[in-house]
The first five atom37 places (N, CA, C, CB, O) and aatype in JSON, in Angstrom:
{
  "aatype": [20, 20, 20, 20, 20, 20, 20, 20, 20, 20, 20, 20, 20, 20, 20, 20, 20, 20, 20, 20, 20, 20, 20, 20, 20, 20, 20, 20, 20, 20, 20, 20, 20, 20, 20, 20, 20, 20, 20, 20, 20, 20, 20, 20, 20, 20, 20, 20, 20, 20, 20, 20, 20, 20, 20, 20, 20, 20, 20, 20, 20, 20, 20, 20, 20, 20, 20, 20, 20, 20, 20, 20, 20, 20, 20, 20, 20, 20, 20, 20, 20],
  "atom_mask": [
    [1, 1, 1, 1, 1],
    [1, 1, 1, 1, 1],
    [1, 1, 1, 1, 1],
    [1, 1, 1, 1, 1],
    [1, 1, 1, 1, 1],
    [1, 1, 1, 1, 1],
    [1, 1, 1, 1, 1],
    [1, 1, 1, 1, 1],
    [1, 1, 1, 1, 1],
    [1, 1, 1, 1, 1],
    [1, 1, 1, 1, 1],
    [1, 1, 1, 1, 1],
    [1, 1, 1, 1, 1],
    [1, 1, 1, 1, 1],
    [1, 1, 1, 1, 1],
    [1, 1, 1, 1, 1],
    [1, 1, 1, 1, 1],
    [1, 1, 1, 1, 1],
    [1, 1, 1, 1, 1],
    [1, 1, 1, 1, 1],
    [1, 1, 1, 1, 1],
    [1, 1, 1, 1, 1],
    [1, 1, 1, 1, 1],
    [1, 1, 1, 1, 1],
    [1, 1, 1, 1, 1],
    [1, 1, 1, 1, 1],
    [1, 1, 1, 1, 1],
    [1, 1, 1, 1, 1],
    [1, 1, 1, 1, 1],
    [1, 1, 1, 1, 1],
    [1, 1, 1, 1, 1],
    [1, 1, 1, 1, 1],
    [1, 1, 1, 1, 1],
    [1, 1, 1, 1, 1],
    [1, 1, 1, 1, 1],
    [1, 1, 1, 1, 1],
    [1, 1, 1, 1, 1],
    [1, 1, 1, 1, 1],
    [1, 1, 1, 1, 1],
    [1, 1, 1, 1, 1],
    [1, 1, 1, 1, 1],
    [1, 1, 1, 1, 1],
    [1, 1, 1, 1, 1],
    [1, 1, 1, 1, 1],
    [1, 1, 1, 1, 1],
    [1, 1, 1, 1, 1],
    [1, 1, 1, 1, 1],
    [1, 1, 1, 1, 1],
    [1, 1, 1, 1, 1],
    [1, 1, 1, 1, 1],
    [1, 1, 1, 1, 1],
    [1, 1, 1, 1, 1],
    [1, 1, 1, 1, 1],
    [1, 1, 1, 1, 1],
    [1, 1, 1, 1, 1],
    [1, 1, 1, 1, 1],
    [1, 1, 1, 1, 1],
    [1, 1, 1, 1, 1],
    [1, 1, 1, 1, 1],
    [1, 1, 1, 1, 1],
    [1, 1, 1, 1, 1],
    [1, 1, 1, 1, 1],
    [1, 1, 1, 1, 1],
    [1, 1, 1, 1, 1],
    [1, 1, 1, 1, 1],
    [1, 1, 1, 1, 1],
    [1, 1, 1, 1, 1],
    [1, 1, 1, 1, 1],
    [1, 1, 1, 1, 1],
    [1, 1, 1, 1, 1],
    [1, 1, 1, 1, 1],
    [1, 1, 1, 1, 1],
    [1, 1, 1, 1, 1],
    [1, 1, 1, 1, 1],
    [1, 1, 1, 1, 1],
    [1, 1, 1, 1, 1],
    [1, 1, 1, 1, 1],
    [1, 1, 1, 1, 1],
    [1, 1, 1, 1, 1],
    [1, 1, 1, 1, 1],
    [1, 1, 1, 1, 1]
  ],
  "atom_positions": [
    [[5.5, 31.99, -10.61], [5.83, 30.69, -11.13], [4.77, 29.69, -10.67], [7.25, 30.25, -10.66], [4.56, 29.65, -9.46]],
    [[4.04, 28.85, -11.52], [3.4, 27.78, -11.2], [3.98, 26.55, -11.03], [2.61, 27.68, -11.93], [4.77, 26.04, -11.83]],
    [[3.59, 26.03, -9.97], [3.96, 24.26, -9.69], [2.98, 23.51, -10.58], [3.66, 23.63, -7.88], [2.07, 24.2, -11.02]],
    [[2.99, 22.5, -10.85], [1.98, 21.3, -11.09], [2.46, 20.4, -10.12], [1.97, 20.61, -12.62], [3.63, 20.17, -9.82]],
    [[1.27, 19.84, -9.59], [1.04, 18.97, -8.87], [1.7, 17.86, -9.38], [-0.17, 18.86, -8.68], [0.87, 17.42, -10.18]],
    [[2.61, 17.17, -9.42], [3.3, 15.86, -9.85], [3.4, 14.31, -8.61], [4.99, 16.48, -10.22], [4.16, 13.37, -8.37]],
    [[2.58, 14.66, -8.32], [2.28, 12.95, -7.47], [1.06, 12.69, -7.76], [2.34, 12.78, -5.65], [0.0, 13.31, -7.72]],
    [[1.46, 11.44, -8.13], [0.19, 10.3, -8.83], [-0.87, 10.08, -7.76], [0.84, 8.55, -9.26], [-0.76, 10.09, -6.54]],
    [[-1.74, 9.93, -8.42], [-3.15, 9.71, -7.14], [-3.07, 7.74, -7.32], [-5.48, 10.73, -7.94], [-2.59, 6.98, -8.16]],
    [[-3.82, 7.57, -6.0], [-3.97, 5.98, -5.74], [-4.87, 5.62, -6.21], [-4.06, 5.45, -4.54], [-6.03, 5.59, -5.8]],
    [[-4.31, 5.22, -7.36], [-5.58, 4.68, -8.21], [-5.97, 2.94, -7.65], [-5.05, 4.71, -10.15], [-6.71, 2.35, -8.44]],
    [[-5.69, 2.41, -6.85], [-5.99, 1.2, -6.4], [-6.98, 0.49, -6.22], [-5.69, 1.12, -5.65], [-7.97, 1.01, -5.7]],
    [[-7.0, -0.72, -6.57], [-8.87, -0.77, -5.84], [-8.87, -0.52, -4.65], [-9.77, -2.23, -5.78], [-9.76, 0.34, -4.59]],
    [[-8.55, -0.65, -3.79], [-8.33, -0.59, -2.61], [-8.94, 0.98, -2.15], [-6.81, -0.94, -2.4], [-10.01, 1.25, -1.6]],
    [[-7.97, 1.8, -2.55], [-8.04, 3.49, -2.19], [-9.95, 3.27, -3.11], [-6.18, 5.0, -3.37], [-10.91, 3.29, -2.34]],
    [[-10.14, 3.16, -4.12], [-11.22, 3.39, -4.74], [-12.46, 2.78, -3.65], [-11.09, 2.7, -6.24], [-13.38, 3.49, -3.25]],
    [[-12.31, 1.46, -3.3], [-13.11, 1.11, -2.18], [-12.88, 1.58, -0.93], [-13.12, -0.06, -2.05], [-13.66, 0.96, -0.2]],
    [[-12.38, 2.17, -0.43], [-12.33, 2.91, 0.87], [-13.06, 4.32, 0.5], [-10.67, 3.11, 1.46], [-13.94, 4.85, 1.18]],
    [[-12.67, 4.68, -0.39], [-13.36, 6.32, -0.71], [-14.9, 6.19, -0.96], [-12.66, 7.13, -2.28], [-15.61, 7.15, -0.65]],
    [[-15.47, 5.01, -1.51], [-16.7, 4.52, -1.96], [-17.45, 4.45, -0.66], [-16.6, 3.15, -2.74], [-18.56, 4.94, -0.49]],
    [[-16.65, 3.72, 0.36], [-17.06, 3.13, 1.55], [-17.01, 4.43, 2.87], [-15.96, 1.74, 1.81], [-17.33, 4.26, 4.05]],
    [[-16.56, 5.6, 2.3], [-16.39, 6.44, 3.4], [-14.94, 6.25, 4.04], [-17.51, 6.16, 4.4], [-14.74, 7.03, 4.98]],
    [[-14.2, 5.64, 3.82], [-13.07, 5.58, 4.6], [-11.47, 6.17, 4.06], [-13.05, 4.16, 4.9], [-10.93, 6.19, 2.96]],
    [[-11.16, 6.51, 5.14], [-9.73, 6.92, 4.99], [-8.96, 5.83, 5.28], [-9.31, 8.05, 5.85], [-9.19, 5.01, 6.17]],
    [[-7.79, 5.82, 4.31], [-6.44, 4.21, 4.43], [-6.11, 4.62, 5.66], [-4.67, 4.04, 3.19], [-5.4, 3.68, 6.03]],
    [[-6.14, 5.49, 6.67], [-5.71, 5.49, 8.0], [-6.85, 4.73, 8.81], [-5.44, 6.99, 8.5], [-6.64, 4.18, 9.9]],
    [[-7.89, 4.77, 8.27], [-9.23, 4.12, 9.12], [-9.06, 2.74, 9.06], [-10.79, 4.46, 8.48], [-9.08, 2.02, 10.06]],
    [[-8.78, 2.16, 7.29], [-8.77, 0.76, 6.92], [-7.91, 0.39, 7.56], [-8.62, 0.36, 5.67], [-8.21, -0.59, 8.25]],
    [[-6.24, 0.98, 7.72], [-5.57, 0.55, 8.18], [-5.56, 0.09, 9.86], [-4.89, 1.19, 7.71], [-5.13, -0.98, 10.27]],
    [[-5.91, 0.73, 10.35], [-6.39, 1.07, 11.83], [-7.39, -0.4, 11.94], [-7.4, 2.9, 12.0], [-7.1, -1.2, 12.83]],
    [[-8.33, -0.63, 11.21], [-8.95, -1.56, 11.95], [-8.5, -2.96, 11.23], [-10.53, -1.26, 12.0], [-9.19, -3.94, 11.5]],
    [[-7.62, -3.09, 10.51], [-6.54, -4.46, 9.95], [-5.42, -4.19, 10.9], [-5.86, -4.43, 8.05], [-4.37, -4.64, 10.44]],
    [[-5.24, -3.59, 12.1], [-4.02, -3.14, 13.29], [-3.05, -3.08, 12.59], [-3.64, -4.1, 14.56], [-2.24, -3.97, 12.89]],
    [[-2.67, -2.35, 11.65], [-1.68, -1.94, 10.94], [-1.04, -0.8, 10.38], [-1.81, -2.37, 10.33], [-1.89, -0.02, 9.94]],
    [[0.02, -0.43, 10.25], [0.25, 1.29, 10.04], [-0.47, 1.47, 8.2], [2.59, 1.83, 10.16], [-0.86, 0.58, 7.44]],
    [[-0.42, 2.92, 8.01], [-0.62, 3.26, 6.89], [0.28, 3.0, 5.84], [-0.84, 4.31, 6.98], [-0.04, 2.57, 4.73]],
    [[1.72, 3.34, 6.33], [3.29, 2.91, 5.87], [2.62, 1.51, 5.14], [4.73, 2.58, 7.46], [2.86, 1.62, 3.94]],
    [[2.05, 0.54, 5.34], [2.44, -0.76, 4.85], [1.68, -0.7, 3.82], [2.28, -1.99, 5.68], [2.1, -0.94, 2.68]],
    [[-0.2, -0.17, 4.24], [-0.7, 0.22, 2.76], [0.0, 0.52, 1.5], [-1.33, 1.25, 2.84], [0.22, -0.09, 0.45]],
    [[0.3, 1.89, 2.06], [1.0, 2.24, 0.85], [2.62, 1.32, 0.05], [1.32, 3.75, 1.28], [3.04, 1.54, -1.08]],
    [[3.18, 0.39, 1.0], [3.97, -0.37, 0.68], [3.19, -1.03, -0.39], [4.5, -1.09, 1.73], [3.48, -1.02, -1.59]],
    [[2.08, -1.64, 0.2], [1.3, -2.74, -1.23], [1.42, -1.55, -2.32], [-0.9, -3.42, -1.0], [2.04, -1.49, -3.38]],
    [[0.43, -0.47, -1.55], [-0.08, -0.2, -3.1], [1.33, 0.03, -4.17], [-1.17, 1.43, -3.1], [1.25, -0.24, -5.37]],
    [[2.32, 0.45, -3.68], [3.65, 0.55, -4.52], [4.36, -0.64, -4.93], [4.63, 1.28, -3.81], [5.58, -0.64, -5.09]],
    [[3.66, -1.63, -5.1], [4.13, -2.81, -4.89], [5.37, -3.01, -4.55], [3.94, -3.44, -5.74], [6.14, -3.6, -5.3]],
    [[5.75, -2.51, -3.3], [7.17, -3.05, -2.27], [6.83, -4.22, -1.75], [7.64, -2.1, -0.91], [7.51, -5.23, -1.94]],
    [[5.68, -4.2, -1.0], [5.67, -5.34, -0.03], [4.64, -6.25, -0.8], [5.19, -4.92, 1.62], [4.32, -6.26, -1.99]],
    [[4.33, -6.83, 0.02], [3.01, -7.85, -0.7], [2.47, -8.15, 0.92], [3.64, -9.74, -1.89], [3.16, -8.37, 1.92]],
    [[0.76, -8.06, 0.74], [0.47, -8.71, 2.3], [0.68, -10.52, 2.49], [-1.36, -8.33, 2.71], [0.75, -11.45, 1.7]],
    [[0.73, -10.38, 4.08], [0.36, -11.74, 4.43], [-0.53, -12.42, 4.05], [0.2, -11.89, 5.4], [-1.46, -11.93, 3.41]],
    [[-0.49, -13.64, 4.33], [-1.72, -14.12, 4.22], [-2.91, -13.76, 4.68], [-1.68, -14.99, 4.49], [-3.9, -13.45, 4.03]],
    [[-2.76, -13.84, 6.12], [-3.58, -13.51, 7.02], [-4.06, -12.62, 6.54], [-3.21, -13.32, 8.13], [-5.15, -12.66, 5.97]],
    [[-3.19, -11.38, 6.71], [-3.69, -9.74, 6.14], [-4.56, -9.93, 4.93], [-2.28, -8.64, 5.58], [-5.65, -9.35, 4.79]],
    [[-4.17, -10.55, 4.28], [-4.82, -10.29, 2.84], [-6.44, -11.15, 3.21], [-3.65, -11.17, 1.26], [-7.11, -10.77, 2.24]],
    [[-6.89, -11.59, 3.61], [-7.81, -12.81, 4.36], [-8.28, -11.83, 4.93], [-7.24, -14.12, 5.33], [-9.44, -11.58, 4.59]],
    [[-7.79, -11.09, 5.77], [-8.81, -9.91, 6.52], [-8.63, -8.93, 5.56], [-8.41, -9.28, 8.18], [-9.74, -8.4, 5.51]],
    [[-7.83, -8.3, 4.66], [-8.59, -7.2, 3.64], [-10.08, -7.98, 3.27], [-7.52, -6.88, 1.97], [-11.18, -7.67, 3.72]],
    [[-9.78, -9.05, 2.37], [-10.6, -9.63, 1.71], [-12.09, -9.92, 2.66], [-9.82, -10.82, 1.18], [-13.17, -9.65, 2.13]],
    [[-12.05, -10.37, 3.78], [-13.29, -10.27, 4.73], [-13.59, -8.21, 4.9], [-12.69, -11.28, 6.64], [-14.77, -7.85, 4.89]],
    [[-13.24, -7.85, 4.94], [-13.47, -6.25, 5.28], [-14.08, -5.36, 4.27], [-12.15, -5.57, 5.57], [-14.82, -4.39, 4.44]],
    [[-13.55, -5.97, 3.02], [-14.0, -5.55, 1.86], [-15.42, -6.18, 0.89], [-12.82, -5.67, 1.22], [-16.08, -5.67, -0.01]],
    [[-15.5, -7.51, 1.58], [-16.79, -8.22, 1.47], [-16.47, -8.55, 0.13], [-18.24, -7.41, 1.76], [-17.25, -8.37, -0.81]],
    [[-14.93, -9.2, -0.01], [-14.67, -10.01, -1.19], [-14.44, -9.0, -2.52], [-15.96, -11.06, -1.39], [-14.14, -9.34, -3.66]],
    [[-14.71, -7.5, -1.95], [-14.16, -7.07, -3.3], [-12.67, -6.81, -3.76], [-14.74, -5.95, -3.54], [-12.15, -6.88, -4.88]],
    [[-12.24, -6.52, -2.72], [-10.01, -6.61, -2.78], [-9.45, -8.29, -2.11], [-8.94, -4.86, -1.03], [-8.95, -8.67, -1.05]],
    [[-9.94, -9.05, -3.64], [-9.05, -10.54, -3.11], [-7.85, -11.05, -3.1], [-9.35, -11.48, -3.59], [-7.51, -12.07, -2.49]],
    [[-6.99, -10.17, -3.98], [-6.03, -10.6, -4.62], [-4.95, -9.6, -4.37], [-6.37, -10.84, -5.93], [-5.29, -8.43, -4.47]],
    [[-3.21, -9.97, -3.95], [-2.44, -8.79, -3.51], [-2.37, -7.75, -5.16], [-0.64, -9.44, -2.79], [-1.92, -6.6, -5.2]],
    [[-2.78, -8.3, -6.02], [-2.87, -7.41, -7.18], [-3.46, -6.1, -7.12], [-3.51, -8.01, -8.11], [-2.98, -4.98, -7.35]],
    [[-5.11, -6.66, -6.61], [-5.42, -5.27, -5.94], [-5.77, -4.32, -5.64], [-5.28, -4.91, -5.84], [-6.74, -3.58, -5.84]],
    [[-4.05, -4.39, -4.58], [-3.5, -3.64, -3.83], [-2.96, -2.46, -4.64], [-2.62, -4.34, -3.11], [-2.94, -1.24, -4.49]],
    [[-2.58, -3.23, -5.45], [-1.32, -2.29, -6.3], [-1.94, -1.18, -7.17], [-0.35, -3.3, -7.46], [-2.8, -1.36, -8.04]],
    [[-1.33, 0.11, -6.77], [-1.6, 1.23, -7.88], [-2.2, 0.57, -9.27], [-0.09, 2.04, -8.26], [-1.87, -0.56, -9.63]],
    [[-2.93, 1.24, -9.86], [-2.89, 0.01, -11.2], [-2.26, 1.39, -12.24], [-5.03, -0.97, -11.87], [-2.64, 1.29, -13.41]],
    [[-1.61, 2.28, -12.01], [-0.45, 2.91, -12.88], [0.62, 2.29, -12.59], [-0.17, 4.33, -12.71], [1.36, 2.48, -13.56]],
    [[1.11, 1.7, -11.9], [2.61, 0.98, -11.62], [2.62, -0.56, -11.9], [3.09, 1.14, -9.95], [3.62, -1.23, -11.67]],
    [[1.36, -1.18, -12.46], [1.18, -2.71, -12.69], [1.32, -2.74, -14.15], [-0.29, -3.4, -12.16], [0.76, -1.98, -14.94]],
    [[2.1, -3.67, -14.42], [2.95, -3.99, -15.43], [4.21, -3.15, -15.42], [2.25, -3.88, -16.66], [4.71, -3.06, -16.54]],
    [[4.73, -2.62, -14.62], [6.27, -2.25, -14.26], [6.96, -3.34, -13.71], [6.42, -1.1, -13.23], [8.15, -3.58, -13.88]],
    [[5.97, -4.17, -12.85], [6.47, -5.06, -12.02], [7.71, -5.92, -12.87], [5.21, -5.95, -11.47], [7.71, -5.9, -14.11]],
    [[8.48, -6.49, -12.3], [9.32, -7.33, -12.5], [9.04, -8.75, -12.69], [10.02, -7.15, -11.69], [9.97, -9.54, -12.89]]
  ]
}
């Protein structure tokens, strides 16, 4: 019997700029002092960052992730509510 793989990949900007940049969301996360758990909260759009947070994505990323938009999977944007 074959499985298929059925979990969506992170299509985010975010995940896309970390992979570009060499980094793992445990690395990004790690140096924004934050768990991975919350990443992936944005990218599912559960949570939304702080200000702050989002101010240091946005410095870390050198202005390319400005917006909690994003964050967000961009397969799950326009589900939003």
């Amino acid at each position: 019997m074959v499985y298929k793989n059925t979990r969506k990949r992170n299509s985010s900007k975010l995940y896309k700029w970390c992979y570009e940049n060499g980094l793992t969301m445990a690395q990004f996360a790690d140096q924004l002092q934050i768990c991975t758990t919350t990443i992936a909260l944005w990218a599912m759009g559960t949570r939304k960052p702080t200000p702050i947070h989002m101010m240091m994505v946005k410095k870390l990323t050198r202005g390319k992730i400005s917006t909690p938009k994003d964050l967000v999977n961009e397969q799950l944007q326009g589900q939003e509510e």
